[in-house]
C-alpha positions in Angstrom: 100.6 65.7 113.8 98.8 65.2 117.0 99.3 61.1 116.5 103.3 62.2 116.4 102.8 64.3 119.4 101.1 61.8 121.7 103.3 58.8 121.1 106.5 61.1 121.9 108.3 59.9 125.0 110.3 62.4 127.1 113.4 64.0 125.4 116.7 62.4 126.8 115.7 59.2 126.9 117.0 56.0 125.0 113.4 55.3 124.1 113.1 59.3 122.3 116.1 58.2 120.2 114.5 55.0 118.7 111.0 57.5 118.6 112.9 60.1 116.9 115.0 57.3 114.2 111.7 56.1 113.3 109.9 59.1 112.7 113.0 60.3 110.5 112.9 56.9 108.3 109.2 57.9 107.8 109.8 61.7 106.9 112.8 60.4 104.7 110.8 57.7 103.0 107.8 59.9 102.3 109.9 63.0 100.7 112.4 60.8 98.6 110.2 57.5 98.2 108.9 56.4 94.8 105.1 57.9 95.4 106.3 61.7 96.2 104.7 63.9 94.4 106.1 67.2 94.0 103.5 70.2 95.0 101.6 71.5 92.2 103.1 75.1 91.5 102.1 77.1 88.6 105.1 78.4 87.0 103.6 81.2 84.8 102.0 84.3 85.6 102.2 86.3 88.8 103.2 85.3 92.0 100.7 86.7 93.8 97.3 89.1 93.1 96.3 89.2 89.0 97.8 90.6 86.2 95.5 93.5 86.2 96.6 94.8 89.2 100.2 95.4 87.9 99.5 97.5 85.2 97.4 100.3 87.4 99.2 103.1 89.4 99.1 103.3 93.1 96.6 106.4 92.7 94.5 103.9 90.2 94.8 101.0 93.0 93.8 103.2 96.1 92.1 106.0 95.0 90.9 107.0 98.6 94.1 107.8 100.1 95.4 111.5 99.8 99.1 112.1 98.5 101.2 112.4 100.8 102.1 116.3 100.5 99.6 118.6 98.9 101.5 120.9 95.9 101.8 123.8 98.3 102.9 121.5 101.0 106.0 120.6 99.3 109.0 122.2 99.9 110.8 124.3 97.0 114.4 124.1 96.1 116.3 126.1 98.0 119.5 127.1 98.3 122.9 127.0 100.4 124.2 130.3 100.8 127.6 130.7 102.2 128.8 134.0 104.0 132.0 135.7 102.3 134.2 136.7 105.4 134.8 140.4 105.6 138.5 140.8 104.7 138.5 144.1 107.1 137.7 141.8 109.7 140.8 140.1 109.7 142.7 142.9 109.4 141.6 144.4 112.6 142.1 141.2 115.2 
């Protein structure tokens, strides 16, 4: 990568176009020439970590933190409670 960056003349220039031509005929022969070799990618199993990992909890996988909100920390249901207008109220204004 260095080699590509030391030969590189100045952008703008007819000689960067022929640099830049070549480079891609390189690229282009490597990716799609007879000797490519795809990457080695293994297509079963997890993607990342192990498989024993996915079958703890998050409480098995870091025991050391605390939950987030202790029991008494958490809030109860509660309820909406609407006020019934006085009908006397209305009567008067």
């Amino acid at each position: 990568m260095t080699e590509k960056k030391s030969n590189r003349p100045p952008e703008g220039t007819p000689e960067f176009k022929a640099w830049l031509k070549e480079q891609s005929a390189k690229d282009i022969k490597d990716i799609f020439g007879e000797n490519y070799q795809p990457a080695d990618f293994d297509e079963v199993g997890v993607l990342s970590g192990s498989e024993h990992l996915l079958e703890k909890s998050d409480a098995e996988l870091f025991p050391d933190e605390i939950e987030e909100y202790t029991p008494e920390e958490r809030r109860k249901g509660f309820k909406a409670y609407t006020q019934k207008k006085n009908k006397s109220s209305k009567d008067q204004g």
